[in-house]
C-alpha positions in Angstrom: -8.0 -27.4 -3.3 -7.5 -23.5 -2.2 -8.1 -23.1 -6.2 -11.4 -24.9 -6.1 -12.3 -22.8 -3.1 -11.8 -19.7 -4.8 -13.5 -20.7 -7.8 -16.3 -22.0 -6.6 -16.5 -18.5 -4.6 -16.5 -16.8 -7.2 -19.1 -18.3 -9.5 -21.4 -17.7 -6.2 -20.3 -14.2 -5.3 -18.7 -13.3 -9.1 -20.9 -10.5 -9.2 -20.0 -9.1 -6.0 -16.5 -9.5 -6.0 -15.7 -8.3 -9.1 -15.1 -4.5 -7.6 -12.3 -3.4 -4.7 -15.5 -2.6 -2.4 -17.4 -5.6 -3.2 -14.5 -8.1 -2.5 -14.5 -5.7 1.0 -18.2 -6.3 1.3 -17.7 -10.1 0.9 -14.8 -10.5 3.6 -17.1 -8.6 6.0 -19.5 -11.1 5.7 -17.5 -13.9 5.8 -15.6 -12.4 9.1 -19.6 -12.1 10.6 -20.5 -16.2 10.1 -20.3 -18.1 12.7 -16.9 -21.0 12.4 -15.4 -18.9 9.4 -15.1 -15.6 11.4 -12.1 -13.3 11.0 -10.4 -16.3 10.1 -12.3 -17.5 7.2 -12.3 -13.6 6.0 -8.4 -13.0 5.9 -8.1 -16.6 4.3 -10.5 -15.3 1.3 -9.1 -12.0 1.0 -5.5 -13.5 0.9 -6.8 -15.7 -2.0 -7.9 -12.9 -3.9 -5.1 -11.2 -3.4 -6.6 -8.1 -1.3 -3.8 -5.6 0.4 -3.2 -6.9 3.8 -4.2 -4.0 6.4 -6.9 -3.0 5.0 -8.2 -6.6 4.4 -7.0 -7.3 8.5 -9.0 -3.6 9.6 -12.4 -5.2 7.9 -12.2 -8.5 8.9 -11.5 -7.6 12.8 -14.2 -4.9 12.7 -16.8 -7.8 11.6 -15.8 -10.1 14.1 -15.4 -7.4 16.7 -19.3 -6.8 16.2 -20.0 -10.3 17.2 -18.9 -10.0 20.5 -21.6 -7.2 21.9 -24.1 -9.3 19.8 -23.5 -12.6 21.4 -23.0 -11.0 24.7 -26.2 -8.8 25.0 -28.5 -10.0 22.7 -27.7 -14.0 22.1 -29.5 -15.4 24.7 -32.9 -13.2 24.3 -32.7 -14.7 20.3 -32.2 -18.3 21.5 -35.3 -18.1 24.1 -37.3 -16.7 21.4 -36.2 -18.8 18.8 -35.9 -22.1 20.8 -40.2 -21.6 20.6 -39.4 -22.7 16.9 -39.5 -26.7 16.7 -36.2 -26.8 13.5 -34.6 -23.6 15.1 -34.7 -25.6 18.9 -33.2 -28.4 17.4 -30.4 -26.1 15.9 -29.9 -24.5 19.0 -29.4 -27.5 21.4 -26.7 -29.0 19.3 -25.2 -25.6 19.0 -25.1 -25.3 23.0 -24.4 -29.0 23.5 -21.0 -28.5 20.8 -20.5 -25.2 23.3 -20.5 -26.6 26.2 -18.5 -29.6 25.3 -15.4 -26.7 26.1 -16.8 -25.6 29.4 -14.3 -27.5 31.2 -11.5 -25.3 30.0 -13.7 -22.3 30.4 -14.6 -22.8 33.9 -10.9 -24.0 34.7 -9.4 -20.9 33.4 -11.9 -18.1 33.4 -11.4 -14.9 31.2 -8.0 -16.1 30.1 -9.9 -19.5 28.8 -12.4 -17.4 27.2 -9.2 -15.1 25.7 -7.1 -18.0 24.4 -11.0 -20.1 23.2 -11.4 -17.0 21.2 -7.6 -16.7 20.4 -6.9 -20.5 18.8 -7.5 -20.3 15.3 -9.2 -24.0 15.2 -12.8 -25.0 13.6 -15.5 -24.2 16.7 -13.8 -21.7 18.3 -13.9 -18.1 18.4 -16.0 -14.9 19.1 -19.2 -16.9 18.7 -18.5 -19.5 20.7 -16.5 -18.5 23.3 -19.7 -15.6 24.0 -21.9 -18.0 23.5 -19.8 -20.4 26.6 -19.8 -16.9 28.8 -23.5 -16.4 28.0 -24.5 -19.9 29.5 -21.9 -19.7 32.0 -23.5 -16.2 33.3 -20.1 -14.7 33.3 -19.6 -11.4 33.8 -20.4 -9.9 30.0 -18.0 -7.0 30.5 -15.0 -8.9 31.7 -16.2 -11.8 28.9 -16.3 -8.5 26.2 -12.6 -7.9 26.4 -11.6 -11.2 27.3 -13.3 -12.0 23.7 -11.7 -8.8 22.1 -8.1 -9.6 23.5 -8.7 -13.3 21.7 -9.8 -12.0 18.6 -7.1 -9.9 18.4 -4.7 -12.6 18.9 -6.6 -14.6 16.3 -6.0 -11.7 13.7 -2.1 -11.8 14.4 -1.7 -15.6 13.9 -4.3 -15.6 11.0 -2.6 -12.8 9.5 1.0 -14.6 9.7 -0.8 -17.7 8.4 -3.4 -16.0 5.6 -0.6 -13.5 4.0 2.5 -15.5 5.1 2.6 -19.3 4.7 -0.8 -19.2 2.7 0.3 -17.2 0.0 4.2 -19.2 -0.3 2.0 -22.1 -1.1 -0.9 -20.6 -3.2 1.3 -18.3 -4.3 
């Protein structure tokens, strides 16, 4: 399956990853979109076999950048975007799926935003868990490194899965 992945990646993006600093390029990206995140991006660069740190420095840089994003700018976007009829839509679900983890958020405060960001699991990470301080109206500064502290957690455990028990069974 990991094989189909990569090969189906790479008939989309063959052109750009073809070079060192377009496989860089590509990781970026993946490590900026929502779900896939720093996780999705050290999972890809494992697969093509990029050199770990520098592969780990890109990937937490892009996903890093989300959090100020989300933070400061999200909810000004989503007012002015929710005046869209398809983008409203798009935006409801997104808060509704959000908010259906405010009850661990609310219980545990910054650490539940830390450890939301933190678990490597589909719907969770830097976007969501700014997104949930956002519509909370925490406290964006405490929320920023709160958000930080989880994605750097996230990297360790993604790096230890991506470069360690990844590549034993993809080899």
């Amino acid at each position: 399956m990991a094989n189909k992945l990569v090969k189906t990646l790479l008939g989309t993006f063959g052109g750009l990853i073809s070079t060192s600093l377009g496989k860089y390029i590509f990781i970026f990206i993946i490590s900026l979109l929502p779900i896939l995140e720093l996780r999705g991006g050290l999972i890809a660069a494992s697969l093509l076999k990029m050199p770990m740190w520098y592969s780990l420095l890109v990937c937490l840089c892009a996903n890093i950048l989300i959090i100020p994003f989300v933070l400061f700018l999200m909810e000004s976007i989503l007012n002015l975007l929710s005046k869209i009829k398809f983008f409203k839509r798009l935006i409801d679900w997104w808060k509704r799926k959000a908010l259906k983890k405010q009850d661990v958020i609310e219980k545990y405060g910054y650490l539940g935003i830390m450890l939301f960001v933190a678990i490597p699991l589909p719907g969770s990470g830097a976007w969501t868990g700014c997104l949930l301080a956002v519509l909370l109206g925490l406290d964006k500064k405490k929320s920023f490194f709160a958000a930080l502290l989880g994605v750097l957690i996230a990297a360790v455990i993604m790096l230890i899965f991506s470069y360690g028990i990844l590549k034993g069974i993809v080899g």
